[in-house]
C-alpha positions in Angstrom: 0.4 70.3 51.4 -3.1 70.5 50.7 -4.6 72.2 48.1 -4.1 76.0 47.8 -1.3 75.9 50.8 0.9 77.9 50.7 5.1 77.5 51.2 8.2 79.1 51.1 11.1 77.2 49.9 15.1 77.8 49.6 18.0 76.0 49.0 21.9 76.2 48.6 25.1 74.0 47.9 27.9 73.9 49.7 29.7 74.2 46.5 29.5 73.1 42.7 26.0 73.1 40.7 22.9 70.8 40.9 20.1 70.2 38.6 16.8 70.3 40.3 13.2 69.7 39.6 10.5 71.0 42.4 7.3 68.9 41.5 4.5 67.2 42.9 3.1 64.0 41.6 -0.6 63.8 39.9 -2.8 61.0 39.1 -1.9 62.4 35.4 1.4 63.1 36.0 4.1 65.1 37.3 3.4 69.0 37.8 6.7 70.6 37.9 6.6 74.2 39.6 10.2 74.7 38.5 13.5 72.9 37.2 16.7 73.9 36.8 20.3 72.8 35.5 23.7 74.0 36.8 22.2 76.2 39.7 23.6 76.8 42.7 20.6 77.8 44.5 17.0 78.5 44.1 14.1 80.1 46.1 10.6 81.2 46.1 6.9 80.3 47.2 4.8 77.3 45.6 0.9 77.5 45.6 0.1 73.9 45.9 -1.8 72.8 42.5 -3.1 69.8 44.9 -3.5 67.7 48.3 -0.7 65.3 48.5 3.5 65.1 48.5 5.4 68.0 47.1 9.0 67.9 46.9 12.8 68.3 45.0 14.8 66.1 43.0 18.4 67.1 42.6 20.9 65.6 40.8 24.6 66.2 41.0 26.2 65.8 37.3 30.3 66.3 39.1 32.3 64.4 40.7 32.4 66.7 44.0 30.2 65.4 47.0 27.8 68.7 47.5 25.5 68.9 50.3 22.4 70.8 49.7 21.0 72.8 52.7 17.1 73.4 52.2 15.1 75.6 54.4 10.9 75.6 54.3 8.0 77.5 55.8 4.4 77.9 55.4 1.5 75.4 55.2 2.5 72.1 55.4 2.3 69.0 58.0 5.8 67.9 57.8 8.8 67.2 56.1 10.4 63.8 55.2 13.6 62.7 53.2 12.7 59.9 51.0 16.2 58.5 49.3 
């Protein structure tokens, strides 16, 4: 996203809870837009802060395998899965 972009973001499990952190990364640090623990889902629109990578963590604190479905719009150039 660049600077001022604009994107709409939503997510949901299949079942059982995540904890999640939507951030971007800063030459100071970490700007988290929002975090969570033991949700479910999450949605909502990020202003980006700055130019560069914006993304989710999530971590899955059970023992079920959950798959997270996440859907995106807006302002951006693409999308990439980094592991």
């Amino acid at each position: 996203l660049r600077q001022g972009a604009r994107a709409t973001v939503s997510w949901t499990t299949d079942r059982g809870v995540v904890n999640f952190d939507l951030h971007t990364d800063l030459p100071e640090g970490a700007h988290s837009y929002r975090k969570g623990k033991g949700a479910a889902s999450d949605e909502g629109e990020l202003v980006a802060v700055s130019d560069g990578l914006h993304g989710w963590f999530w971590r899955n604190r059970t023992t079920e395998v959950v798959t997270i479905t996440l859907r995106t719009g807006g302002d951006y150039q693409e999308v990439k899965e980094l592991k």
